[in-house]
C-alpha positions as CSV (number, residue, x, y, z in Angstrom):
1,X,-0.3,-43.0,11.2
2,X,-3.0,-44.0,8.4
3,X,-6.2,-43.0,9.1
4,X,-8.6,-46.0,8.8
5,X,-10.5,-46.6,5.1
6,X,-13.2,-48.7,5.9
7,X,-11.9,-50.9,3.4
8,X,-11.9,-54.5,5.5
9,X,-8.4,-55.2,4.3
10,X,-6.4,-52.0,4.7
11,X,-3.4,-51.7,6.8
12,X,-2.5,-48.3,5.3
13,X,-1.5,-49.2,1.9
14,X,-0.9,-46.8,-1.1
15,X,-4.6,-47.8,-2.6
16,X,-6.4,-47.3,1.1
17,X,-4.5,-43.6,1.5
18,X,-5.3,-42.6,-2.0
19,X,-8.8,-43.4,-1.2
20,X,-8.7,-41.1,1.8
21,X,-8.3,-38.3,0.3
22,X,-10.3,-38.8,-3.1
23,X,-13.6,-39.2,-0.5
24,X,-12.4,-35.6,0.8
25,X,-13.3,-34.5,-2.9
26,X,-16.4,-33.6,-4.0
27,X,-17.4,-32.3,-7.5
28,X,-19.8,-29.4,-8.5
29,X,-21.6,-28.0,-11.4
30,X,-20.8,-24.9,-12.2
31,X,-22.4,-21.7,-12.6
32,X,-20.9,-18.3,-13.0
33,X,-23.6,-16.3,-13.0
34,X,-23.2,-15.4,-16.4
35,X,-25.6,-15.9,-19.2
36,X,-25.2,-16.1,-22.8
37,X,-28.0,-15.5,-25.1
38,X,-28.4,-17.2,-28.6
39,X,-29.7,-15.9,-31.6
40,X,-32.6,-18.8,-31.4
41,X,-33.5,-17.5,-27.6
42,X,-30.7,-20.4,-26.1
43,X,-29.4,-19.5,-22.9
44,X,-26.6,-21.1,-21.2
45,X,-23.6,-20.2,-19.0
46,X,-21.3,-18.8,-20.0
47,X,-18.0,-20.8,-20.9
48,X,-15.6,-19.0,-18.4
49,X,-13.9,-21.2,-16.3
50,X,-14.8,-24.6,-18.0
51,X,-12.8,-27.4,-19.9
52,X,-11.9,-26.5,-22.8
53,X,-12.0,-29.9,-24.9
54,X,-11.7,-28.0,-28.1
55,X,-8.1,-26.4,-26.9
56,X,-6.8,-30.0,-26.2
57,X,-3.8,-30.9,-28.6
58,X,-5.5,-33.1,-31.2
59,X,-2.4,-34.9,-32.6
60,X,-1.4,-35.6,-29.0
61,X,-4.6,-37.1,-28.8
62,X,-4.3,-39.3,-32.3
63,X,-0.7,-40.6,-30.9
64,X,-3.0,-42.1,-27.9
65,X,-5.5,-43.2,-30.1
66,X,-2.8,-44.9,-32.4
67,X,-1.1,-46.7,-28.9
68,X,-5.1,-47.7,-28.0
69,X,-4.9,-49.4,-31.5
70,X,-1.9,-50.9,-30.8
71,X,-2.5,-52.2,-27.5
72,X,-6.1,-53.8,-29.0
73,X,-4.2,-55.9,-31.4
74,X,-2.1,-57.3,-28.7
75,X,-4.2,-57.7,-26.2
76,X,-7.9,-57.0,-27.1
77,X,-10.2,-54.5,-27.6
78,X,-10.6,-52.8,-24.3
79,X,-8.9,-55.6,-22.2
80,X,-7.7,-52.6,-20.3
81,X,-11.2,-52.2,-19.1
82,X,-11.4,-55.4,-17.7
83,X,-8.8,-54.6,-14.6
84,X,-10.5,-53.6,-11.2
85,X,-8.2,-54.4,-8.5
86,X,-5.9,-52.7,-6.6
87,X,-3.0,-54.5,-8.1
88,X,-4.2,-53.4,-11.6
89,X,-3.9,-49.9,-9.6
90,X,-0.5,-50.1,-8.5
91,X,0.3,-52.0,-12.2
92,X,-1.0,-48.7,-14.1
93,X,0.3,-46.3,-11.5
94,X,3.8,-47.8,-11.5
95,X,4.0,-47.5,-15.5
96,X,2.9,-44.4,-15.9
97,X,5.6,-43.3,-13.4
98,X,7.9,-45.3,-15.1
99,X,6.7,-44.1,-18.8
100,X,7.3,-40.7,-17.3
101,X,10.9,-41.0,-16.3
102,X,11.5,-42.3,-20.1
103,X,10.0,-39.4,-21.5
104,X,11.7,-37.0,-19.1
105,X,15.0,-38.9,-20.2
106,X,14.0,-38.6,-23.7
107,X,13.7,-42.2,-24.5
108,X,12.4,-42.5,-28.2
109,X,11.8,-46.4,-28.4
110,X,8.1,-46.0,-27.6
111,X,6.0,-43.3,-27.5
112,X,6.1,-42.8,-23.5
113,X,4.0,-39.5,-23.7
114,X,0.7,-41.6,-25.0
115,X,1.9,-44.0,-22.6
116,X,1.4,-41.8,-19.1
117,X,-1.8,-40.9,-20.6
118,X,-3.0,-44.4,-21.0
119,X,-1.9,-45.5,-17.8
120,X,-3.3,-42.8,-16.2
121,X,-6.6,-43.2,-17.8
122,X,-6.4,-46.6,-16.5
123,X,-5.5,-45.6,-13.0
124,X,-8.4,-43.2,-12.8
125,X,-11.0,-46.3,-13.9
126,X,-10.0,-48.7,-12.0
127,X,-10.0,-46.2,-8.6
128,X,-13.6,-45.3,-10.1
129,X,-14.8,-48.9,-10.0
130,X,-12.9,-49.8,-6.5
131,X,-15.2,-46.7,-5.3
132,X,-18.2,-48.2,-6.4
133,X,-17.2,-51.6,-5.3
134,X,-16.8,-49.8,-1.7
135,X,-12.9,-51.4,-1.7
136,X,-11.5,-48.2,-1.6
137,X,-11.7,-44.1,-2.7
């Protein structure tokens, strides 16, 4: 049984269930208690327990940045960013499942890695804007 979105149009689809459970989230800032003092008198908390940007595999991040190119010349610069429905949703969630598979198969005929990243990326704006919207999440 589907517990009821709000959203006027749900019958307990995918989008609607997703949405559920992303309004059971909330975010925080964090603070560990912790200072660290600077030489100039800064203080800040500490670092513990935060994302760690600078850690992130930087030629991973070029290959993604080499498929956004790639996708701009076909498409348009940030055409991606245009899509705000749920079937743009479903469209990104279903290829980076499917971009998954090929990597996990290791297909070499595209780079399926960048791929899942993208889509995801995509999936994640698109439930942001539906949020705002008040359609769903």
């Amino acid at each position: 049984m589907y517990e009821h979105c709000g959203h006027s149009m749900c019958k307990g689809h995918l989008v609607c269930q997703i949405a559920i459970e992303s309004q059971r989230r909330t975010f925080e800032t964090k603070d560990s208690g912790k200072r660290e003092e600077f030489s100039t008198g800064m203080v800040r908390d500490t670092q513990d327990d935060k994302p760690r940007y600078d850690l992130i595999d930087r030629p991973f991040l070029k290959r993604w940045a080499e498929l956004m190119a790639r996708g701009a010349k076909k498409y348009g610069e940030n055409n991606w960013k245009k899509a705000a429905t749920e079937a743009e949703f479903a469209r990104f969630r279903a290829s980076a499942i499917r971009h998954l598979f090929q990597w996990l198969e290791d297909d070499s005929s595209e780079d399926h890695a960048a791929a899942v990243a993208f889509n995801l990326a995509g999936a994640e704006m698109v439930k942001e804007k539906l949020k705002k919207e008040g359609l769903a999440f």
